[in-house]
N, C-alpha and C positions, 0 to 999 in steps of 0.2 A: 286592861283592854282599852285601846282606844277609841273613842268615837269618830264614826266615820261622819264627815261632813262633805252633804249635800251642796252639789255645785248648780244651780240655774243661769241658764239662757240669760242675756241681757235683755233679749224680746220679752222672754217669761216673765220679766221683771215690771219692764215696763208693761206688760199686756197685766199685770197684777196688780200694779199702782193705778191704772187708769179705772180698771173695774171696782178697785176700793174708792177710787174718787166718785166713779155714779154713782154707788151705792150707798157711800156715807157710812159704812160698817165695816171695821179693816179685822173685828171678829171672826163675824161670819163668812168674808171673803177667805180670809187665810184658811177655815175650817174646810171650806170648800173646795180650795186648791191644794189642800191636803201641805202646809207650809205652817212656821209656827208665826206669830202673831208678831212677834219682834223685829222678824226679818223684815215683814212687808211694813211695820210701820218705819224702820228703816232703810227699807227702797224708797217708803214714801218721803222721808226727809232731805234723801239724793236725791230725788227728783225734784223737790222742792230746792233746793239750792241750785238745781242744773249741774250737776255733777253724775247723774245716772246716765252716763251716754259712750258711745263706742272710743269716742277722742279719749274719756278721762281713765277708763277701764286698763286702755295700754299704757303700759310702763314706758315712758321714753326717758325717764331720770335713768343714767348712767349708774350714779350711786346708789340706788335703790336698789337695782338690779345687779351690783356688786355684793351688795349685802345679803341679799338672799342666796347667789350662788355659795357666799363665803359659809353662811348660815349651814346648808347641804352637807356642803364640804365637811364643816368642824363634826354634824352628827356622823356621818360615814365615819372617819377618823376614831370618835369616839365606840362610836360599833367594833371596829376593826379593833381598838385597844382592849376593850371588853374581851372582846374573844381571843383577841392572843395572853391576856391575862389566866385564863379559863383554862388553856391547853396547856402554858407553862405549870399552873395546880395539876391537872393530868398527869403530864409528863413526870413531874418531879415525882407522886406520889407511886409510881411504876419505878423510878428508880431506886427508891429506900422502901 
């Protein structure tokens, strides 16, 4: 089963980071906001470097964005192989 991963708001992010900043507690913030601990002390580090922000979020590398559509692409492929694997066992065991 896979786990499904939780996507937040870049607001959420930042409105997460700043409230662990007055607070000084990124425990009891994350507890609060119902998020686990690692994330926000990981928003807090983007933000700290200045990389938590709507400019860095978007992809504008060409190649990055190649590599993940190629990424897509190869699992479909591999699904698609799987299952025509599957039905050629089918088939063949219907005909002997």
């Amino acid at each position: 089963m896979k786990k499904i991963r939780k996507n937040y708001s870049l607001e959420f992010k930042i409105q997460a980071v700043s409230l662990s900043e007055q607070r000084g507690n990124v425990s009891l913030v994350a507890q609060e906001l119902g998020i686990c601990k690692e994330s926000l002390v990981n928003w807090r580090k983007l933000h700290k470097e200045g990389r938590l922000t709507k400019e860095k979020q978007i992809s504008s590398d060409p190649i990055r964005e190649e590599l993940l559509r190629l990424r897509k692409e190869l699992e479909e492929t591999k699904l698609e192989r799987d299952i025509l694997k599957k039905a050629v066992g089918i088939f063949s065991k219907r005909d002997g």
